[in-house]
N, CA and C of each residue as an Amber inpcrd file, in Angstrom:
protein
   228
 121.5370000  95.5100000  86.4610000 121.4780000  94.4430000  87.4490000
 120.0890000  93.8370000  87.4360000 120.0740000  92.3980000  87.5900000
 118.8770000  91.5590000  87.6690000 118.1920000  91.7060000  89.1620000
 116.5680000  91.8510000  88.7280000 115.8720000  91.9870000  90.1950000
 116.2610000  93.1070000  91.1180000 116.7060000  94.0230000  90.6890000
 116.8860000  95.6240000  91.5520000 115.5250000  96.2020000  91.3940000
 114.7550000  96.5740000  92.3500000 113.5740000  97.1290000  92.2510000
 113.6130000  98.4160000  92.0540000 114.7100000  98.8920000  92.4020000
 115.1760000 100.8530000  92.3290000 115.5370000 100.9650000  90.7800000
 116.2320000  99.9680000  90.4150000 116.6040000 100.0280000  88.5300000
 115.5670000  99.8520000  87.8060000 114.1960000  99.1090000  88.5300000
 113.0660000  98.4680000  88.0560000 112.5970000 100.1860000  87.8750000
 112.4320000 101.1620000  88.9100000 111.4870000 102.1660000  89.0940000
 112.2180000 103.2450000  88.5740000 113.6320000 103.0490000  88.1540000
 114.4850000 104.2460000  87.2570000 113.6600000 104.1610000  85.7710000
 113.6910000 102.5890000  85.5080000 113.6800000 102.5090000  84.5630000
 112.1560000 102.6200000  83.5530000 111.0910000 102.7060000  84.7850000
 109.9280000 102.5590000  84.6380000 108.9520000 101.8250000  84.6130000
 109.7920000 100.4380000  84.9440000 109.2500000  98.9550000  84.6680000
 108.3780000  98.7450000  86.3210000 109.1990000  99.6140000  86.7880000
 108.0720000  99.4880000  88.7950000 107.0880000 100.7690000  88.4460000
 105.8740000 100.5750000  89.1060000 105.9240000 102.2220000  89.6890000
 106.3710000 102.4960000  90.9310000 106.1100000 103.7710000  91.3350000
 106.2070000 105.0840000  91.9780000 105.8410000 106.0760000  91.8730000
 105.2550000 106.5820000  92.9800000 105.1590000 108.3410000  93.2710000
 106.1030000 108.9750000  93.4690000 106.4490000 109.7300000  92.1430000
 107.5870000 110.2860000  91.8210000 107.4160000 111.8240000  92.2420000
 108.3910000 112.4970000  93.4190000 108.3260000 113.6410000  93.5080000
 109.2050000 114.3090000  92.7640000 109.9650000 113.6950000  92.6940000
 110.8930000 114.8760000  91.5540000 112.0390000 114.0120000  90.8030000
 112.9640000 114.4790000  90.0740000 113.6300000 113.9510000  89.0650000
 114.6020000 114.7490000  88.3350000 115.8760000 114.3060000  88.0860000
 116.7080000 114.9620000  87.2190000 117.5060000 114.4580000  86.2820000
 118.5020000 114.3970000  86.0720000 119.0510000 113.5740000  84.9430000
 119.6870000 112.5890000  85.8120000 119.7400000 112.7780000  86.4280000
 121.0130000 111.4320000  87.5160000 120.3010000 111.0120000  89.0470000
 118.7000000 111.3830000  89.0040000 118.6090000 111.2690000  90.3730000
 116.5820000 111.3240000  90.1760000 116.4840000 110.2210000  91.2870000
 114.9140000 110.3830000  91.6870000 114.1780000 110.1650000  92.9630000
 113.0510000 110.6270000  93.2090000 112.6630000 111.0160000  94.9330000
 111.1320000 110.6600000  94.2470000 111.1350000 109.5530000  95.5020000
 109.4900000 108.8250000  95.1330000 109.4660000 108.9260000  96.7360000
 108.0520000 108.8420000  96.8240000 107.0500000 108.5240000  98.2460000
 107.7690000 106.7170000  98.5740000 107.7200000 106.4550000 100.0060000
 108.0170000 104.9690000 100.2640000 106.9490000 104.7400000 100.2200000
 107.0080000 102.9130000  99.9780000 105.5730000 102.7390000  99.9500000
 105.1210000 101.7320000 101.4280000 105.9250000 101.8390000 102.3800000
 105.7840000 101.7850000 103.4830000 106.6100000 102.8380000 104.3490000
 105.9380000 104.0890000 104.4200000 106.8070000 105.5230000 105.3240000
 106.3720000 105.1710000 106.2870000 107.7060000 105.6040000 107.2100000
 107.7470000 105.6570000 108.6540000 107.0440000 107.3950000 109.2250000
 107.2640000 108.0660000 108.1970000 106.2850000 109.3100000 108.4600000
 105.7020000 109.8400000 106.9540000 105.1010000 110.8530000 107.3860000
 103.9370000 111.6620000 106.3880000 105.0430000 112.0630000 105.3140000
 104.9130000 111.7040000 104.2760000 105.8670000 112.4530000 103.4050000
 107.0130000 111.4490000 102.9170000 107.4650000 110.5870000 103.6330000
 108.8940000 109.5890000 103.4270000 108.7540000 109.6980000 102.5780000
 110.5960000 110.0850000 101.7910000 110.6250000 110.4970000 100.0830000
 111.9370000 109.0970000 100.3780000 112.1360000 108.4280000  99.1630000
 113.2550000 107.7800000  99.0560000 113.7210000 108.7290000  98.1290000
 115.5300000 108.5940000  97.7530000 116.5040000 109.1180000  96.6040000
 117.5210000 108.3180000  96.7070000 117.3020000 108.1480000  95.1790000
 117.8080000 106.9640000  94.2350000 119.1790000 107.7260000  92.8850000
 119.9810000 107.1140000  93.1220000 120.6920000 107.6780000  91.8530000
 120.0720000 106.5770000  90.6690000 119.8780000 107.0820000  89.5400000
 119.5370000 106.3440000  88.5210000 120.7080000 105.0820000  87.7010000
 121.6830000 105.1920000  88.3040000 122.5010000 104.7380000  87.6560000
 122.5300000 103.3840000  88.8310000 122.4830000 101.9720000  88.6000000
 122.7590000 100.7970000  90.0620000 124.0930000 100.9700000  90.5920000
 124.1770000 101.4540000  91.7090000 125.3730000 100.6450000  92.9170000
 124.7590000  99.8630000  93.3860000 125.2120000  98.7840000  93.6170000
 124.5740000  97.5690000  95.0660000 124.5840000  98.2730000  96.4670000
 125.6300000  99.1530000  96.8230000 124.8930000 100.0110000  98.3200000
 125.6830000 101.6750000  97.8300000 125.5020000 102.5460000  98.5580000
 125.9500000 103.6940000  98.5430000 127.0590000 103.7510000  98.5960000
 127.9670000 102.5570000  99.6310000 129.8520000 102.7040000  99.7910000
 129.9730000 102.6280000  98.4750000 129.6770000 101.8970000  97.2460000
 130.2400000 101.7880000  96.0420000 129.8310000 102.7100000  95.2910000
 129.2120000 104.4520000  95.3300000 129.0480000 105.3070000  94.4350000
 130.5490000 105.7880000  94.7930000 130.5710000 106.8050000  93.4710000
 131.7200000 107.2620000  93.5390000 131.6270000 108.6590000  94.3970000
 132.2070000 109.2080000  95.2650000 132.0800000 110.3200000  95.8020000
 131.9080000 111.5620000  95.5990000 131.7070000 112.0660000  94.3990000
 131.1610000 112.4710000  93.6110000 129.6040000 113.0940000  93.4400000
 129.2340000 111.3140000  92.9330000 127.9150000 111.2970000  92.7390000
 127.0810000 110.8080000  94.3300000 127.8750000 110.4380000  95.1220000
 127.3270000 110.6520000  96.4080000 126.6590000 112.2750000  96.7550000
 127.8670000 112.8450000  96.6480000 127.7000000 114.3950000  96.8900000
 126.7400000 115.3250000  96.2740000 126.3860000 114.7720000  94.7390000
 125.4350000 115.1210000  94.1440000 124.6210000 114.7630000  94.2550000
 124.0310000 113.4470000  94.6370000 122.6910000 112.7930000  95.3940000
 122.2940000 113.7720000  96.4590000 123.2620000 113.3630000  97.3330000
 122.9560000 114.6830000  98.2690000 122.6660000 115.7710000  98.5700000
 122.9720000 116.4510000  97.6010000 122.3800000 117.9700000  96.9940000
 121.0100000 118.1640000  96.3470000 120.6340000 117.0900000  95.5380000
 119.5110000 116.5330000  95.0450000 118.3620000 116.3900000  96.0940000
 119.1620000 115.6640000  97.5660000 117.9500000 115.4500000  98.1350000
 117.2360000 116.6820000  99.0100000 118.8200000 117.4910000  99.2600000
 118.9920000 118.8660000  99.9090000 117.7290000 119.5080000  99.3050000
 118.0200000 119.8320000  98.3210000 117.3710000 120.3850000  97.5160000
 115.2670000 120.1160000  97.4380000 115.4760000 119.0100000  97.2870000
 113.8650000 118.3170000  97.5490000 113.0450000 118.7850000  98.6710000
 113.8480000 118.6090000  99.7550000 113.6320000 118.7770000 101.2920000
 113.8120000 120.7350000 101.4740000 113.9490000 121.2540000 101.0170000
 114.0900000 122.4230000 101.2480000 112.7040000 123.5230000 100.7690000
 112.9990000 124.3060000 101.3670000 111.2960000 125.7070000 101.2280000
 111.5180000 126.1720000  99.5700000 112.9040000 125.3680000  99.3350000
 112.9570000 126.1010000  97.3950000 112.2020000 125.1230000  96.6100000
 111.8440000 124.1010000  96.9510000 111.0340000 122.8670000  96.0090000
 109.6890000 123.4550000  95.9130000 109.3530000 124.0010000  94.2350000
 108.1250000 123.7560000  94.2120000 107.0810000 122.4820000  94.4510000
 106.1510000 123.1190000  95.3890000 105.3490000 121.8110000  95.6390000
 104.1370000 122.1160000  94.8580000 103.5200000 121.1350000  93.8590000
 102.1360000 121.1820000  93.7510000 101.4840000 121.1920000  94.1290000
């Protein structure tokens, strides 16, 4: 998709402070957080909003972010 800034920063063409990453999924710092830490998560692949992932890969986003947010994420 043309002018997606999230496809821009999958793809490498934006930056971001990238906290973590997997094959289908990425968690950057916002670059306007509403608190200390605001992580966005992005599936790498474009939907235009979340109703159009498949439920699925909703569920696996979600686990992804579970996962980020949890005492098991190594932090540097």
């Amino acid at each position: 998709m043309d002018n997606c800034l999230f496809c821009d920063i999958a793809k490498g063409v934006a930056t971001a402070f990238f906290i973590a990453e997997d094959n289908n999924h990425l968690a950057f710092l916002d670059i306007h957080p509403l608190a200390e830490g605001h992580t966005l998560v992005i599936p790498k692949k474009h939907y235009p909003t979340i109703w159009d992932m498949p439920a699925r890969e909703t569920e696996a986003m979600t686990e992804f972010a579970r996962y980020i947010a949890s005492d098991r994420y190594p932090v540097n």
